[in-house]
N, C-alpha and C positions, 0 to 999 in steps of 0.2 A: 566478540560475537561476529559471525562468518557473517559479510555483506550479499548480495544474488550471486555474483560470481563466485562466490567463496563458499556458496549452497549448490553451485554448479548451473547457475542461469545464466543465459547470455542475452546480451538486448533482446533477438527474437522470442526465449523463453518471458525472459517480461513481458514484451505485450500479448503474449499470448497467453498467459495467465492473467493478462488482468481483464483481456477480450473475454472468459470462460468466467467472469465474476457476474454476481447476481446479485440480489437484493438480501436473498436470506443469510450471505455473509456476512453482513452489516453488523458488525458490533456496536460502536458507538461513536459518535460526534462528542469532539472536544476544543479548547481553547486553546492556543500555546503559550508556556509559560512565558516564554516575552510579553506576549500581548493578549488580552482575554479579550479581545474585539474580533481576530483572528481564528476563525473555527477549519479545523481537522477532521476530515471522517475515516474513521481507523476501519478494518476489515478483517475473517480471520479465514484466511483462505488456504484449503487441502490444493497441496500440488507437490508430483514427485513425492508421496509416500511420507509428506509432512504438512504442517499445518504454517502458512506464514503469516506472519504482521504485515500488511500491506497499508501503508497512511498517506491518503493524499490531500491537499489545500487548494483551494479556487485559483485560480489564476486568471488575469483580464487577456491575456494574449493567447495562450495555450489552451484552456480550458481548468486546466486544472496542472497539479505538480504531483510528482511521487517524491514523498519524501523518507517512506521507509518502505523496506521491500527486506525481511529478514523473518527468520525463524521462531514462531512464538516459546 
């Protein structure tokens, strides 16, 4: 499965898709299978004429982490 660059996104297309995200992409909050202490909020986000997986994790330093950014 193609990763953002390999969907044709470059750093600035990442944050700029995840800057145009809202609330009503919200799919769903989940655990990771490592650890079900550790919650995920996945997203399903239209951009570039397709719909992607976007999932990110809390983070104490960053805010948060992207940890998927690919095509659903």
């Amino acid at each position: 499965m193609p990763d953002a660059v390999g969907l044709g996104f470059d750093r600035n297309g990442i944050a700029d898709t995840i800057h145009r995200m809202n609330r009503r992409m919200f799919y769903k909050s989940m655990t990771t299978f490592a650890d079900h202490r550790v919650w995920q909020d996945v997203y399903h986000v239209s951009a570039q004429g397709m719909v992607l997986y976007v999932k990110f994790q809390a983070d104490v330093v960053t805010e948060f982490t992207l940890m998927s950014f690919k095509e659903k």
